[in-house]
N, C-alpha and C positions, 0 to 999 in steps of 0.2 A: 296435670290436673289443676295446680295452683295457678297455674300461667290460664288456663280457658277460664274460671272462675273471676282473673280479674279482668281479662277481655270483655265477659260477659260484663259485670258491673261498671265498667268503662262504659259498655256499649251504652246500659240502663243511665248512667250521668248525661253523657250524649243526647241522646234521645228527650229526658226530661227537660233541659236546657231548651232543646228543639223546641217542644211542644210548649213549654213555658211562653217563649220569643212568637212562637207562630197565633198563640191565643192571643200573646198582649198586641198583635198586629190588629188580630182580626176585631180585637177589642177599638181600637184606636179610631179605627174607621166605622165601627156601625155605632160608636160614642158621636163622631164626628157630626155623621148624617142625625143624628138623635140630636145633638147639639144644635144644628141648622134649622132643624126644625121647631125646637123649644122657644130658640131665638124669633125666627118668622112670626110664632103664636102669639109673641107678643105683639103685633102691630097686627088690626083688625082684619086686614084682607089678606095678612099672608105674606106681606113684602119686608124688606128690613125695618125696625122699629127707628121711627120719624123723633117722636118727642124727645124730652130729656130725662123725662124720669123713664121711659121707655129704655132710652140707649142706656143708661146707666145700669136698670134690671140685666139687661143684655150682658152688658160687660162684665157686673158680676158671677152672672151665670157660665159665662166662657172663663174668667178668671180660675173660679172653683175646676172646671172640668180641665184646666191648663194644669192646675198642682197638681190633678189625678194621673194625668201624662206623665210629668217629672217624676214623681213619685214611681210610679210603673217604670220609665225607662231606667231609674237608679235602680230599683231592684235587679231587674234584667242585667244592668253590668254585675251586679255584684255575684248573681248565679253563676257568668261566664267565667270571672275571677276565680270562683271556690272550684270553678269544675278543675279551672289552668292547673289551679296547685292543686285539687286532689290528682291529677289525673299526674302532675311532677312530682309528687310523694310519692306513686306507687311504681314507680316506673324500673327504679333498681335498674337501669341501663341497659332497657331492653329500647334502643335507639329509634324503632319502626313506630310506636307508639307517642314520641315526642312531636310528631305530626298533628296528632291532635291535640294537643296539647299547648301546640302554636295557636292552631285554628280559635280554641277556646280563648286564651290569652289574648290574641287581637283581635276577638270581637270584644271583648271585656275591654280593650282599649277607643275603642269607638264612643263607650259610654266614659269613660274616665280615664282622660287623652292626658291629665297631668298627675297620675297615681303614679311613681316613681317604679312603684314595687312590680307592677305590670310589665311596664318598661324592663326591668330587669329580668323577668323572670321571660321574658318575650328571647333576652338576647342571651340567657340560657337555652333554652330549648330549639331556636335557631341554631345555636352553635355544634351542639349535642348532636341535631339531625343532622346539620351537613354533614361530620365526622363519621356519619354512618356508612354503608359499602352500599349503598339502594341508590345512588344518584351519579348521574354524569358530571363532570369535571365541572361546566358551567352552571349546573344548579348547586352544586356543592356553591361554589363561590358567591352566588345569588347567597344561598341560605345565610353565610359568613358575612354576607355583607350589611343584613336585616339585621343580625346577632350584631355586628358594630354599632349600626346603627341607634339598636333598641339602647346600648348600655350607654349609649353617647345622651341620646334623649331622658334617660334615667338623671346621669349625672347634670345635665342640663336644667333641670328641673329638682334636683337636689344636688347640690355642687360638692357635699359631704357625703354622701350617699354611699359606702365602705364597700358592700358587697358589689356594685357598679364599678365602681375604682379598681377592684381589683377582677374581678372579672374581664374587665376590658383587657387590663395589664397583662392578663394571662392569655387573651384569645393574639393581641400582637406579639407578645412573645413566642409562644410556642404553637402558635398557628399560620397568622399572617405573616409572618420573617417583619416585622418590621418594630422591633426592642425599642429603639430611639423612642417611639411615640408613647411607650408604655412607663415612660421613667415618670413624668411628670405624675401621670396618674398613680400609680404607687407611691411616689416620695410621698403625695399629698393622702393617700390611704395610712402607709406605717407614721407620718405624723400625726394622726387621729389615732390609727390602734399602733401604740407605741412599743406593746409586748408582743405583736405578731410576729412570731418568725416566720411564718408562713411566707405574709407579705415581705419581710426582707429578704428571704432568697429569691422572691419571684425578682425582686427590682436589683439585689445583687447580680441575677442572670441575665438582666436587660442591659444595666451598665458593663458586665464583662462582652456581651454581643454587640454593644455599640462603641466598645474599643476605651472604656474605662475601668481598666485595671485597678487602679488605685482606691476605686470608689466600691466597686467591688470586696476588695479585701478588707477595706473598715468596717465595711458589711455583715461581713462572713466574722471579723475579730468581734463585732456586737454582738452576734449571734450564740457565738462562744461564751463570751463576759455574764450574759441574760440569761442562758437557759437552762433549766438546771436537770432538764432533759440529756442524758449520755448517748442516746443514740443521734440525737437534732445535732449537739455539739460536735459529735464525732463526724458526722454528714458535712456540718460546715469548716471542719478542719479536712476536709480533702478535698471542698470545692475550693476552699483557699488553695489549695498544696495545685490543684489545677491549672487555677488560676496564674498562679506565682510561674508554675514553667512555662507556661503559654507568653508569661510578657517577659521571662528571661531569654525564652529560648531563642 
């Protein structure tokens, strides 16, 4: 019952965003032909205005109707955005639903192509849906590959960017088999958040999959030293003990 309640209200977010976008269209163009017209009036017979104090009214008057546009199209991203993350707040990992959630996200990216957060939140719910059992081999990898994408363009646009950094680090590690690529972006994440353990297992597990034992275990001995967590410590005293047979044995 909770589950059709928040369909329903998903659907009613949907919908408003729609109809928001479809007014400000229809708004844009009977402004346009309104605009064309205002302009014409100023020149006697109708045709574009000749003088100078003429063009100048002119230009004013498109001016003012130009900030009403930006104004209108920046609201419009910002609706798409609030839908993205309401609609990624309530989702609780019901994965079929992260679809739209895409959809909302990159249109909100069309309006604010360099909002990091968008970006990011793009190559979550990218990532989310591929993982889901609803898609063929080749769109799962499509999806995985928008989800790289998006977080590369996050970090791109903000090079510190923490939740980006490690999002990536996580989607090549234990998604795309490819660890190597995820070191950098981690190292340079747990040296911004210094007390993350989080982040240091994720990069202790890239360096033991890309055949760095040794980087690994200083890892896992930091881990231990920092946290004053007995269950984190105890976790990283066996991923050590792991570790340590694998490059004995």
């Amino acid at each position: 019952m909770a589950q059709k309640g928040l369909g329903k209200s998903i659907f009613v977010l949907v919908i408003l965003v729609a109809a928001f976008t479809g007014v400000f269209v229809y708004k844009k163009f009977a402004t346009r032909n309104s605009l064309a017209a205002q302009i014409a009036a100023l020149s006697p017979r109708g045709a574009p205005p000749q003088s100078i104090e003429d063009l100048r009214r002119a230009i004013a008057l498109y001016e003012k109707k130009m900030d009403e546009h930006v104004k209108d199209a920046a609201q419009t991203g910002i609706y798409w955005k609030i839908l993205g993350s309401r609609l990624m707040d309530r989702l609780q990992g019901r994965s079929p639903l992260y679809g739209e959630a895409l959809k909302a996200l990159e249109n909100a990216a069309r309006y604010y192509p360099e909002d990091e957060t968008i970006h990011y939140l793009i190559g979550v719910s990218a990532g989310n849906l591929a993982a889901s059992e609803y898609f063929s081999p080749a769109e799962q990898a499509e999806h995985y590959r928008i989800s790289e994408a998006a977080y590369l363009r996050a970090i791109d646009i903000n090079g510190r960017y923490g939740k980006a950094l490690y999002g990536l680090g996580v989607l090549y590690i234990f998604t795309l088999d490819r660890p190597a690529e995820a070191i950098p972006h981690l190292e340079l994440y747990v040296d911004i958040n210094t007390r993350d353990t989080d982040g240091m297992f994720a990069l202790a597990a890239a360096r033991y999959l890309s055949g760095d034992f040794q980087g690994a275990v200083d890892l896992y001995d930091k881990i231990t030293g920092l946290t004053k967590n007995q269950d984190v410590k105890k976790q990283a005293e066996q991923n050590k003990q792991q570790v340590m047979d694998a490059w004995y044995r």
